[in-house]
C-alpha positions in Angstrom: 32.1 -323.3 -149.5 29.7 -320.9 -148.2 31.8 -319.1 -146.2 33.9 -318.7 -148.9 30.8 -317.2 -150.6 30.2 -314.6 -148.0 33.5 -312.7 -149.1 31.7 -310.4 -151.4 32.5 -307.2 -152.5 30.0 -305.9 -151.0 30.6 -302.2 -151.9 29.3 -303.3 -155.2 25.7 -304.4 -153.9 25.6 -301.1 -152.3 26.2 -299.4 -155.7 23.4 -301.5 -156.7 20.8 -301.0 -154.3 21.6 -297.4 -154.7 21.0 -297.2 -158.0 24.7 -296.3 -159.5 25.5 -299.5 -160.8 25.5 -301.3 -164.3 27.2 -304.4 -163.2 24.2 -306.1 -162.1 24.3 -309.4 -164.4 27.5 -309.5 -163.1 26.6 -309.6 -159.5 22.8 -311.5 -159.6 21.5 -314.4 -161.9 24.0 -317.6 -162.5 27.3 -316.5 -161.7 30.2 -319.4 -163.2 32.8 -320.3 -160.4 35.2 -323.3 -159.9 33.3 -326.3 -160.6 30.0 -324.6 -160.5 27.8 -321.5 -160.5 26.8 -318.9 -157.8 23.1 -318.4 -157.7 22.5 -314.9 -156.3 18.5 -313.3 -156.6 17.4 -310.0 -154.9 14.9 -310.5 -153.3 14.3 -308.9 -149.8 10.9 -309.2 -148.7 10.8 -312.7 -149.2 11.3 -315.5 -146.5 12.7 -317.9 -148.1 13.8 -318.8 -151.5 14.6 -322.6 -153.0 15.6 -323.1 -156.0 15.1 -326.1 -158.1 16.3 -327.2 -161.6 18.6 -330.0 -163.6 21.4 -330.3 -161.1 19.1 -331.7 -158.3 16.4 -333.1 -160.6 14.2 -331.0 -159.8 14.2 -331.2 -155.9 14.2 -328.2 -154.0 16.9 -326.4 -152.6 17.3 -323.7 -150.1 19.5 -320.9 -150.2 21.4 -318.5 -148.1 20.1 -315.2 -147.0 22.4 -312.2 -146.6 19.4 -310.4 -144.4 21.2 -306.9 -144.6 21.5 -306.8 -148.1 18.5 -308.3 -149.2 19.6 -311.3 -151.8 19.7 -315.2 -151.2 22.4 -316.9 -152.7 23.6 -320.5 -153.2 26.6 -322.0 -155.1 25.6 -325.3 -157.1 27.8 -327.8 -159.2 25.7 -326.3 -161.9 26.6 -327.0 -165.3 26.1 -324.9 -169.0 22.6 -326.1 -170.1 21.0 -326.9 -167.0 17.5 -325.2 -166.5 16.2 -324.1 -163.2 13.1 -322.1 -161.4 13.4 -320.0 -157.9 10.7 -321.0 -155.2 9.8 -318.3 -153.1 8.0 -317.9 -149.9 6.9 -314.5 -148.7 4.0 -313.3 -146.1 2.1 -316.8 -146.5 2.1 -317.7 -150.1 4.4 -320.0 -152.1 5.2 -319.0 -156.0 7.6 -320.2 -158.6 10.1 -317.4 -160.6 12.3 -316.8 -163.5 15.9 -315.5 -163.0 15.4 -311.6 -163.7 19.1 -312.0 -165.2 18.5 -315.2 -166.8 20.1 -314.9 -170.1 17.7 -317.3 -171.8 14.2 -318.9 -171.4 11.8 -321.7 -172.1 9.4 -319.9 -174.6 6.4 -318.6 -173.2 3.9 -320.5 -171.0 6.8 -322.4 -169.8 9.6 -320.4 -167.6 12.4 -321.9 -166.7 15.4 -320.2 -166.9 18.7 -321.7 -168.7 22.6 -321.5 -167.6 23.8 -320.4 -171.1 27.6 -318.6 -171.8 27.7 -315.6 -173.7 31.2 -315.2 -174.6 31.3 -314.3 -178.4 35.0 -313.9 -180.3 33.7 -310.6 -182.4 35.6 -310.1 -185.9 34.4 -306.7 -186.1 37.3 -304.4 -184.6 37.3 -302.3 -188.1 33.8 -301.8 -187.9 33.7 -300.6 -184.1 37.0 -298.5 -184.1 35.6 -295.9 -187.1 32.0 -295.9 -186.0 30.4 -292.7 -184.9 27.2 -290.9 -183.0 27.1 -290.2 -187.3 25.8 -286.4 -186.8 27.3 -285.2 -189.5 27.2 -289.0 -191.6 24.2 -290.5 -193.2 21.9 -292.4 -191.0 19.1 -294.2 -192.9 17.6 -297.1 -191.0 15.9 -299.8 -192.1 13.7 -301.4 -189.4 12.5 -304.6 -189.4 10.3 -307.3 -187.1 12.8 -310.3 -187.0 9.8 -312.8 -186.9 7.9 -311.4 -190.2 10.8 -310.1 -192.4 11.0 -313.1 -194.3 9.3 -316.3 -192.9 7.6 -319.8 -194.2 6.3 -322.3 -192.3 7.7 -321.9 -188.7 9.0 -318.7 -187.1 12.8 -317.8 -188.3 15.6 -317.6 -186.3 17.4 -314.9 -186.9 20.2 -316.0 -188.6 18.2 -317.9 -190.9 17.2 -314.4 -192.5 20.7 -312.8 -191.6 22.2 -313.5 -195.0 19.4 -312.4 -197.4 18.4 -309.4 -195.2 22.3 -308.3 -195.3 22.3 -308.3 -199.1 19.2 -306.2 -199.7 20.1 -304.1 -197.0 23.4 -303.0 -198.8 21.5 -303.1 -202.1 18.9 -300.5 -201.1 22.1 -298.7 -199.6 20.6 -298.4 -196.2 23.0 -298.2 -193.7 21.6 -299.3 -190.7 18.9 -301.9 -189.2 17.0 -301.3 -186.3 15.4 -304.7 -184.4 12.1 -304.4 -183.0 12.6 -305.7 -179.6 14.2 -309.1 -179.5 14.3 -309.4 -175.7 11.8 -311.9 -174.4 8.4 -311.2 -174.2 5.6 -313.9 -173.3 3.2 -312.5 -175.7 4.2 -312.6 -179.4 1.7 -310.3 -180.6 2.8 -307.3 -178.2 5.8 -307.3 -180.7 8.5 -307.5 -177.8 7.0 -304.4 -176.4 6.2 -306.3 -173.3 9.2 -308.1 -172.0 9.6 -310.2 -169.4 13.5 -310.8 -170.0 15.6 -308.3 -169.8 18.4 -310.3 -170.3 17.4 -312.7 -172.5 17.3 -312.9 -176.1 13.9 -314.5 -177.3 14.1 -317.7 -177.5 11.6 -317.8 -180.7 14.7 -316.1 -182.3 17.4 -318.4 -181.2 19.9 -318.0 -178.6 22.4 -314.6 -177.8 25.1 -316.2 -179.5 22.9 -316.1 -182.9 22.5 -312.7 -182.3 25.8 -311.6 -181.5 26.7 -313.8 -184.9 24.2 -311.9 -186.6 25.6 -308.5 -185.1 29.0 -309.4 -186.4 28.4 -310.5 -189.7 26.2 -307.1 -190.5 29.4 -304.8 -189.1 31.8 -307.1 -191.0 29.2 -305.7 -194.3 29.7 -302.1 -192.6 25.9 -302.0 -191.2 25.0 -300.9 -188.2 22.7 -302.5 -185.9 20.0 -300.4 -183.7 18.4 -302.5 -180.4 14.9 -301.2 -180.2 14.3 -301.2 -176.0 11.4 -301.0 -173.7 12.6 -299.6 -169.9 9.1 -297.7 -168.9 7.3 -301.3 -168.2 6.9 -305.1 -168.2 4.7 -307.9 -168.4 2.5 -308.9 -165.8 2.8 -312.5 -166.1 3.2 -313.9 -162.9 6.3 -315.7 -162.9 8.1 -312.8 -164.0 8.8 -309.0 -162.2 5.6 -308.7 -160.9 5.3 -308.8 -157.4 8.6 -310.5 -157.2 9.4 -311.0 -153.8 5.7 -310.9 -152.6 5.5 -307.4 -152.7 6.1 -304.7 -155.2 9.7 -304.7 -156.0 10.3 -303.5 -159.5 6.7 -301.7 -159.6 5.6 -298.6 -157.9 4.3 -299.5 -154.0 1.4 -296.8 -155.0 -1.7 -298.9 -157.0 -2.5 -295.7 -159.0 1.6 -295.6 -160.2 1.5 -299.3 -161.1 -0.3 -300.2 -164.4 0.6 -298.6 -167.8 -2.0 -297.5 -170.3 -1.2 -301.1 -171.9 -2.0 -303.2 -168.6 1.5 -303.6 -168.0 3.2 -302.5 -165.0 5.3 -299.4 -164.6 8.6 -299.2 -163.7 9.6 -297.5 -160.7 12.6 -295.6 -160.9 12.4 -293.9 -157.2 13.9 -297.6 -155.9 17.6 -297.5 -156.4 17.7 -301.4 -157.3 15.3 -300.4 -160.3 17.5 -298.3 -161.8 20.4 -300.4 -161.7 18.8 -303.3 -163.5 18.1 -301.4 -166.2 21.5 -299.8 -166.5 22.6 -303.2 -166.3 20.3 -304.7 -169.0 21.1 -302.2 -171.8 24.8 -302.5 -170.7 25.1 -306.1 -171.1 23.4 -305.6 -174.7 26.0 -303.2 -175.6 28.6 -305.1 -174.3 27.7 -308.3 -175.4 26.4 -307.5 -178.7 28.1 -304.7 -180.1 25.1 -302.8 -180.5 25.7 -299.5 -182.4 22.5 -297.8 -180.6 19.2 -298.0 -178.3 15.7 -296.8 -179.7 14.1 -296.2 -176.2 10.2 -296.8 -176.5 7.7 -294.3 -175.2 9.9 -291.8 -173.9 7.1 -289.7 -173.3 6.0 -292.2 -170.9 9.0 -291.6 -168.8 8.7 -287.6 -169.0 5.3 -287.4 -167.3 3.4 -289.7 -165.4 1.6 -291.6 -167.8 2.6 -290.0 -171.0 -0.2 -287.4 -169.8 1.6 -283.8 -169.5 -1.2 -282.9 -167.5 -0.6 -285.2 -164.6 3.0 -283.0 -164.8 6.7 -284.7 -165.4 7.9 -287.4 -163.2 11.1 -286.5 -161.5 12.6 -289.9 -160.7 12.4 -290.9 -164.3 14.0 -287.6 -165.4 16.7 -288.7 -163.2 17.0 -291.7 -164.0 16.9 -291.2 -168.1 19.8 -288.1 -167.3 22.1 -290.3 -165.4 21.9 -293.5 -167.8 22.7 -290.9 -171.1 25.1 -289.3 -169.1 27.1 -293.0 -168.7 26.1 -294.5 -171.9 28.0 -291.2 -173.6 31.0 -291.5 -171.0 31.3 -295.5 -171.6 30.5 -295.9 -175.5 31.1 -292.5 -176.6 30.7 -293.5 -180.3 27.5 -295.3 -179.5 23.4 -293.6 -180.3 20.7 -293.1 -177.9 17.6 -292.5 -180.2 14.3 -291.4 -178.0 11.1 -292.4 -179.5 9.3 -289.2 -177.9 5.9 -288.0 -178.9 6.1 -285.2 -176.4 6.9 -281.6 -176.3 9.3 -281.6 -173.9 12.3 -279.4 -174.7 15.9 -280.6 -174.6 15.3 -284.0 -175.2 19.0 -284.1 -176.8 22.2 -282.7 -175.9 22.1 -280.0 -179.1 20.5 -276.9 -177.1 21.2 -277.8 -173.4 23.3 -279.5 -170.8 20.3 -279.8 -168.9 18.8 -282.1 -171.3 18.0 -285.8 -170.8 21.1 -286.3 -172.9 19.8 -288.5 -176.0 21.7 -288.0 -179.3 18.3 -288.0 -181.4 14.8 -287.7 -181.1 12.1 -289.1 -183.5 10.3 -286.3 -185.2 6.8 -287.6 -184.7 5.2 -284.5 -185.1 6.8 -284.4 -188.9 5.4 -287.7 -189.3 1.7 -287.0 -188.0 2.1 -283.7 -190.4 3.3 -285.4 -193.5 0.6 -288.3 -193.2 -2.4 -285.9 -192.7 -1.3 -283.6 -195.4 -1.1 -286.6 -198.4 -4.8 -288.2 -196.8 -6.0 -284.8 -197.8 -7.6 -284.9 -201.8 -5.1 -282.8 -204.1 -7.6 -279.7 -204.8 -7.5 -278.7 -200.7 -3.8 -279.3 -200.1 -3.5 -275.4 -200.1 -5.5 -275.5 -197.4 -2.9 -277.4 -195.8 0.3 -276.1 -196.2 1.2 -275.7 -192.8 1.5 -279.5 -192.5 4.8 -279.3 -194.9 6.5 -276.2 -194.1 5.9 -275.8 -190.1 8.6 -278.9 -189.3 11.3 -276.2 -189.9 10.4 -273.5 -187.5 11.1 -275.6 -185.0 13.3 -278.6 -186.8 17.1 -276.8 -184.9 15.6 -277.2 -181.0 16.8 -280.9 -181.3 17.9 -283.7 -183.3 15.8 -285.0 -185.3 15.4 -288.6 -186.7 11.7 -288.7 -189.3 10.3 -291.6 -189.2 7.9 -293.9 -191.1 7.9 -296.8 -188.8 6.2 -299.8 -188.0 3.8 -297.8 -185.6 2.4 -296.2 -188.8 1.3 -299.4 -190.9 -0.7 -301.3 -188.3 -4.0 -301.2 -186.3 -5.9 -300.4 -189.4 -3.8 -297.6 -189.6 -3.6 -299.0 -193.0 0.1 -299.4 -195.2 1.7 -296.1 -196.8 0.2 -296.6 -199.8 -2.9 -296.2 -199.2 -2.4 -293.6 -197.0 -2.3 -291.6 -200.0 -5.5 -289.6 -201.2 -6.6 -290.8 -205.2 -6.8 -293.3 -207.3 -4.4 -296.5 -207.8 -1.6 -295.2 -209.9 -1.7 -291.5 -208.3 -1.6 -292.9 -205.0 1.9 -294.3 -206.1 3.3 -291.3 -207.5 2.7 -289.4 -204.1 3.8 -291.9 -202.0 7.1 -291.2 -204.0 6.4 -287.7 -203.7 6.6 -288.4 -200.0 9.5 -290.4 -199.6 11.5 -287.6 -201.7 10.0 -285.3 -199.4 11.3 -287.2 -196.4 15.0 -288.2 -197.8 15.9 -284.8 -198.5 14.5 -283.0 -195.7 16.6 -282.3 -192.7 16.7 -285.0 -190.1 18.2 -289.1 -189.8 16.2 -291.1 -191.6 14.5 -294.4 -190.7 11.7 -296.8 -192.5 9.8 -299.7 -192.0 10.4 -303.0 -193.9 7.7 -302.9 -196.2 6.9 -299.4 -197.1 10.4 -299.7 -199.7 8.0 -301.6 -202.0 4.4 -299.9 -201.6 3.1 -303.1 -199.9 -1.0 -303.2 -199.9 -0.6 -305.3 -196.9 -1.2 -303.9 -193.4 1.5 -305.2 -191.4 0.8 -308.2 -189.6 3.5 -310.1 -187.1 2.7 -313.9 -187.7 3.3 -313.5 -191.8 6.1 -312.7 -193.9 5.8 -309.4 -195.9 4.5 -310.3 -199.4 7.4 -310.3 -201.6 5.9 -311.7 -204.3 4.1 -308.8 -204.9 7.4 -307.7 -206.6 6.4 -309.3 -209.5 4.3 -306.6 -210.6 6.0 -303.9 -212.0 4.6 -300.6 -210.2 5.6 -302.6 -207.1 9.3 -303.2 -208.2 9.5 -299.8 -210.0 8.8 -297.9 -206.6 11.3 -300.1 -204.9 13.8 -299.3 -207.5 12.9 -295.5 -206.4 12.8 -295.8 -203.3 16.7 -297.5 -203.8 17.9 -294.4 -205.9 16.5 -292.2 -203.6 18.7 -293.7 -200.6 21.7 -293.7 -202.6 21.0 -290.0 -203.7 20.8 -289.4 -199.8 24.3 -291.6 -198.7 26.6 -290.3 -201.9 25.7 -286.6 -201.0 27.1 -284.5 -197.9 24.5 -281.8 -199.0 21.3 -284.4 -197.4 23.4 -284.9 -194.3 25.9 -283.2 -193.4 24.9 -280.0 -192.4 21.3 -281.8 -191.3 21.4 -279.6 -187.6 22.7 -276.4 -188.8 20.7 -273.7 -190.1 23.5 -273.4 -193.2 22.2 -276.9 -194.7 18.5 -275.7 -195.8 17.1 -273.2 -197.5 13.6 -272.5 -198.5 12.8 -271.1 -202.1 9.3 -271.7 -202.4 7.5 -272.2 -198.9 4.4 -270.0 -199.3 2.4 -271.0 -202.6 -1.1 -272.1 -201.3 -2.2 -271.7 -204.7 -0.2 -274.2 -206.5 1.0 -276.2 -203.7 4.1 -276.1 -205.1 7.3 -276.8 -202.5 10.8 -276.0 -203.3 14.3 -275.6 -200.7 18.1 -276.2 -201.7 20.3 -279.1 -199.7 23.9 -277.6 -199.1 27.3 -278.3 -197.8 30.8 -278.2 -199.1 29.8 -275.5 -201.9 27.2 -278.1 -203.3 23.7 -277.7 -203.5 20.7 -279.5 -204.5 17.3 -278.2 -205.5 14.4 -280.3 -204.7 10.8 -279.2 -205.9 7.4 -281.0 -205.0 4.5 -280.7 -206.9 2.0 -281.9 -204.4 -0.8 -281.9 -206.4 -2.2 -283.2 -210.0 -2.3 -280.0 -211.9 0.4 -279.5 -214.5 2.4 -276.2 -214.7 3.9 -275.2 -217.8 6.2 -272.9 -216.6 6.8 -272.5 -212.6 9.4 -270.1 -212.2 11.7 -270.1 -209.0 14.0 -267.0 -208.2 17.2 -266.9 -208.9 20.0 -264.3 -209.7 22.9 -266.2 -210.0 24.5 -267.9 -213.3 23.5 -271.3 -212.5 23.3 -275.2 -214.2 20.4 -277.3 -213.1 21.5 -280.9 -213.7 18.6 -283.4 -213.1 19.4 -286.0 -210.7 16.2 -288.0 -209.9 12.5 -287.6 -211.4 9.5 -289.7 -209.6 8.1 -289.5 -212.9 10.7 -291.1 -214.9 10.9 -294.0 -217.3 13.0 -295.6 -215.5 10.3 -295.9 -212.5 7.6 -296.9 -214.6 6.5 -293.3 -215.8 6.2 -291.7 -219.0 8.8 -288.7 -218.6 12.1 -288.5 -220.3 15.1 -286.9 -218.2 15.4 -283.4 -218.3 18.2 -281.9 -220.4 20.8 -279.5 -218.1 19.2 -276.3 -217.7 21.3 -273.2 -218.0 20.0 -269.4 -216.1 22.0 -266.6 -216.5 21.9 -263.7 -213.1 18.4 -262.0 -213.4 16.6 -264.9 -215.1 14.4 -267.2 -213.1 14.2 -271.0 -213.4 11.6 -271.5 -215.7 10.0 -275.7 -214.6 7.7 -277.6 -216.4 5.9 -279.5 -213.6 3.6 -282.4 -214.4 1.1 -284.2 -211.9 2.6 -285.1 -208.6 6.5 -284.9 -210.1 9.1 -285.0 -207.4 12.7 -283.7 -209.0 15.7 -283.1 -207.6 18.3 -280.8 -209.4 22.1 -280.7 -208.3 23.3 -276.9 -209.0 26.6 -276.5 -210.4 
């Protein structure tokens, strides 16, 4: 039989170690054939490698070397839910390790891998054969943290939520969710952000095929689902990457190259074996789970050594992020590649250059630092401010843009949305819904963090639920019922998304009023336009005229102010200009409106 295995195609573990592949789990980890499974591991450095599990109770085993390629390999009469550990021995020391394409795990301390199949019969070919990259299509995502969503006594799995989250989802009309990383990771509290498997779904979730359920049933409910994914480090636990063969195999060989600023351990892209594992990872997500985009995490931390521009950009990772875009868009063409980027770099995404790194959007975090600082500010200095609100679009066409409120923004003492906001209680909800209009009719994809829909006083925290009962009080349930208008507003009207990267979709009426403080542009596309005017402060204006010479109607669409959010305002009859007349507002405190034109 092992001669038999030595007939490998071995022009495929030269596209691996060269770093062109994205077949790896295809090649490496537990491999099903005949009667049994192929054990394959790369691991060159080492001398030896046993490996050990529930097919020889526990004894060790030794395995095959191919010494010109690098990997040991072994086939066993292996069956579906054994477990097993490798054993390796390299340069004098002796040390137990995960499968790096083990497709499930004990849960953190424990390691050992299990043989799991993850063949799923999808029953979502609508879904997949209409969906799009959605430039021109409402994206509004909802992201969540599968382990605090909803939870009781015990962590969830996640189709224990999958149901209830589906049906508020399509309620609140958003129309996609992003996971927060549901890869393994030892440590619960880095939020998935440090993984150890690649491969693997988290066991505190449940199993791939729970996901891939969970995938299905959201497409079969036309929602899209967004993998959040970490590829600049990993944990440093010791049975996982680190140090792998006995030397440093995944990280950088250079000590100053090897830990992130989190204590994690870099990536290093320069080794072609690298960056075929992490082709291969987010291609067996894709393929095995439908997924209908990637967040990547820390982009910026790819760009330049560090995430410090002044140590200068790293050229193996530019590579490396241009190639993987490049096949992502040539394999799943109608799939997204989101960057979470806090850089300056230009040409993040394809819109300017073909030079770019090739990403299809990049978060706007400099719209998101802006708009936070500018509502912390008291109401009488805002003029002072008002750079913070209109400097996004000088620069908003150089790329894609995605604004986001995210998770990032609500922990840490960082403190939740709401009380973000400068004022006393009820003001600081009536600006909060000042800035969510702001942010669902600017320019841009939209995404928000589970929580922030319903003004929660809670600081995010990962090992509790979010606080639903604190919809029982109505100025909680009123802003959610806002915040729901608001995202239908967005998804029934071309005008907030269509034309979102073209200069023809946004105009500015009043941009320069640092007296008032008073902010006004038009939506358009398909000869409709929308008139949205912020009143960021709490002075009332009788009258606040805006320009216009045209014979218009001003039918009010949604007031932040209204009744039917809890205020005290009554909706505004249709207001009629004729050329040569301005619109004449009444503005009270903090009043968000939003006019269609007809």
């Amino acid at each position: 039989m092992e001669v038999k295995l030595l007939d490998v195609d071995y022009k495929k573990i030269e596209s691996y170690l060269n770093g062109d592949s994205k077949l790896g789990h295809k090649i490496f980890g537990s491999i099903k054939k005949d009667d049994g499974y192929v054990f394959r591991l790369y691991a060159p450095k080492a001398d030896r490698v046993l490996i050990k599990g529930d097919f020889s109770n526990w004894q060790e085993i030794p395995m095959f070397k191919n010494e010109k390629y690098g990997y040991f390999y072994k086939f066993i009469k292996a069956k579906e839910g054994d477990y097993y550990k490798y054993v390796i021995e390299s340069q004098g020391s002796r040390f137990e390790k995960f499968d790096p394409y083990g497709k499930y795990f004990d849960m953190s301390p424990e390691f050992a891998t299990k043989i799991i199949d993850t063949s799923y019969d999808f029953s979502d070919k609508k879904w997949m054969e209409k969906r799009e990259k959605n430039f021109d299509k409402p994206v509004n995502i909802y992201e969540i943290h599968p382990g605090s969503w909803l939870r009781y006594n015990s962590m969830p799995n996640i189709l224990d939520i999958v149901d209830k989250l589906i049906s508020y989802v399509k309620d609140m009309g958003y129309t996609h969710i992003e996971l927060m990383p549901i890869t393994e990771h030892p440590y619960y509290p880095s939020w998935g952000y440090q993984v150890s498997g690649f491969f693997a779904m988290s066991s505190r979730y449940g199993s791939i095929k729970d996901l891939q359920k969970f995938v299905d049933i959201c497409h079969q409910n036309d929602i899209g689902v967004i993998f959040d994914f970490v590829i600049v480090h990993f944990a440093k636990d010791y049975y996982a990457l680190k140090y792998f063969d006995g030397t440093s195999l995944y990280e950088s060989d250079y000590k100053d190259l090897q830990y992130s600023e989190w204590g994690s351990l870099n990536f290093d892209y320069s080794k072609g074996h690298v960056r075929s594992f992490m082709k291969s990872a987010i291609n067996f997500w894709i393929e095995n789970c439908h997924f209908d985009g990637i967040r990547i995490d820390a982009v910026s931390n790819m760009i330049y050594y560090d995430g410090n521009k002044n140590r200068g950009v790293n050229p193996n990772n530019i590579k490396f992020l241009k190639e993987l875009n490049r096949d992502l868009s040539k394999d799943y063409p109608n799939f997204m590649k989101i960057a979470e980027d806090s850089s300056s770099y230009e040409f993040v995404t394809e819109k300017n250059s073909q030079d770019s790194l090739g990403f299809d959007y990049k978060w706007d975090l400099g719209w998101m630092n802006d708009t936070c600082k500018y509502f912390e500010v008291d109401s009488i200095n805002r003029h002072i401010y008002q750079g913070k609100i209109n400097f996004s679009m000088f620069y908003f066409y150089r790329e894609n843009f995605l604004l986001p409120l995210s998770h990032d923004e609500v922990v840490h003492l960082k403190k939740p949305m709401i009380n973000k906001m400068n004022g006393f209680y009820e003001d600081r909800f009536k600006q909060l819904k000042l800035l969510n209009t702001y942010q669902m009719t600017h320019p841009g994809k939209k995404l928000n963090f589970m929580g922030n829909e319903f003004a929660t006083f809670d600081e995010w925290n990962e090992n509790e639920s979010l606080n639903w009962d604190i919809l029982k009080f109505p100025i909680h349930s009123d802003f959610k019922n806002f915040v729901k208008d608001l995202n239908y507003l967005y998804k029934d009207n071309p005008s907030f998304y269509k034309n979102d990267f073209d200069e023809k979709g946004f105009l500015w009426k009043v941009v320069d009023d640092n007296i008032n403080s008073v902010f006004a542009y038009e939506r358009l596309a398909d000869d409709k336009r929308f008139l949205v005017v912020l009143n960021m402060t709490n002075t009332y204006k009788k009258s606040y005229p805006i320009f216009y010479d045209e014979n218009l109607i001003f039918v009010e669409k949604i007031n932040s102010l209204s009744e039917k959010y809890g205020g005290d305002k009554y909706k505004r009859e249709n207001i009629k200009i004729n050329k040569g007349e301005n619109l004449e507002l009444e503005l009270w405190e903090y009043e968000a409106v939003v006019f269609e034109i007809k």
